[in-house]
N, C-alpha and C positions, 0 to 999 in steps of 0.2 A: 230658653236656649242660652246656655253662657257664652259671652263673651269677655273678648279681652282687650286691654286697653291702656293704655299710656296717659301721664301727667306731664302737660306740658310744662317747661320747666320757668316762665315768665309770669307775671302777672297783665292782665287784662282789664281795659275796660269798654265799655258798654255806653256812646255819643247818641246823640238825636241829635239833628240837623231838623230844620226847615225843610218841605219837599222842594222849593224850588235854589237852596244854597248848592254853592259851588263844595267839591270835596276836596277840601287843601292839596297840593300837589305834594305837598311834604309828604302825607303818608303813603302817597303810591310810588316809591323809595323804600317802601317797608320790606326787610326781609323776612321777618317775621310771621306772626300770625296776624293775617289782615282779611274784614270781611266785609264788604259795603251793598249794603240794601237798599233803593228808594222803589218807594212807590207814591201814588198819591196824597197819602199822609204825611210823611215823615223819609229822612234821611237816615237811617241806623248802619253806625259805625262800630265795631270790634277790633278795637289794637291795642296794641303795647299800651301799658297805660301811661308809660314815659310820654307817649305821641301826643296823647290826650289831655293833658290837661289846662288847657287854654279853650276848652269847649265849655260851650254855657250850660247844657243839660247833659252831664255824664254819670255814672256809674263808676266807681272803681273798685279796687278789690276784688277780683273775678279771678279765677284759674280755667285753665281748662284737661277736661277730661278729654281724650280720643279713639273712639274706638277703634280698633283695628280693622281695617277695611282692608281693601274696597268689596261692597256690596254688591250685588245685581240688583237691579232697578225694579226687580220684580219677589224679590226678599219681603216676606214680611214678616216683623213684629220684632228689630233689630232696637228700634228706641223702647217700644215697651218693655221690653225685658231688662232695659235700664234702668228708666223710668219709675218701673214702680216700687224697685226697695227703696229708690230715693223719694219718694212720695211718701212711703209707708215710716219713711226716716223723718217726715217732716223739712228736707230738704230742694227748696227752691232752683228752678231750675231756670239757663236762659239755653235753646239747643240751636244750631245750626247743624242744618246736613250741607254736604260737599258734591259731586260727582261721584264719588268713589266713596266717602264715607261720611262721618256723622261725629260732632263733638258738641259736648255737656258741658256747659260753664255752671259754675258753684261758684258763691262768695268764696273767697278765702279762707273765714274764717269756718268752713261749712266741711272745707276739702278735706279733711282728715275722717270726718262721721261719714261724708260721701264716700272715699275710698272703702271703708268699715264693712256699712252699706252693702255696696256691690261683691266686696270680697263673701259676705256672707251667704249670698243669694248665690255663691257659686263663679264669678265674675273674674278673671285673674290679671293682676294688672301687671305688665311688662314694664322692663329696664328703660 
């Protein structure tokens, strides 16, 4: 099923925390794209990569792809249809779903064969 979808226009990165670290107050200030996971393992952080970089285990260089949502909760096969020409591209992926929708982080350097990718498989990426 094709979908369509947006590049967000900032670069990203990808923190681990400690499970039991506090999460800077700076980034919940963030206008941007911000996304924070703890569970028993680990703290995983997604910002601006401007925010990030005084963290001790990060990632940088990340984009993100967005699908165009919002979803029903009851939709399937909205990520695999992504998913797998970027699989079959050999392109790595880090995803976060939202309430309403679903976005695909690529290295940076990946995001141009990833667009490629998707457009070929029928995908169409918006303004």
């Amino acid at each position: 099923m094709p979908q369509s979808f947006h590049v967000l226009d900032h670069d990203l990165a990808i923190a681990r925390l400690e499970p039991a670290s506090e999460v800077p107050a700076t980034l919940l200030g963030s206008e941007r794209f911000l996304t924070i996971s703890r569970t028993s393992d680990e703290v995983s952080i997604v910002c601006e990569a401007s925010r990030a970089r005084d963290f001790e285990r990060v990632e940088l260089e990340w984009r993100a792809i967005k699908l165009a949502g919002p979803f029903a909760f009851d939709q399937v096969g909205i990520l695999s249809s992504v998913l797998e020409p970027l699989a079959r591209a050999n392109i790595g992926i880090f995803a976060i779903s939202t309430f309403e929708t679903d976005y695909i982080l690529v290295k940076a350097q990946n995001l141009g064969a990833a667009i490629d990718a998707l457009e070929a498989h029928g995908h169409r990426r918006l303004p």
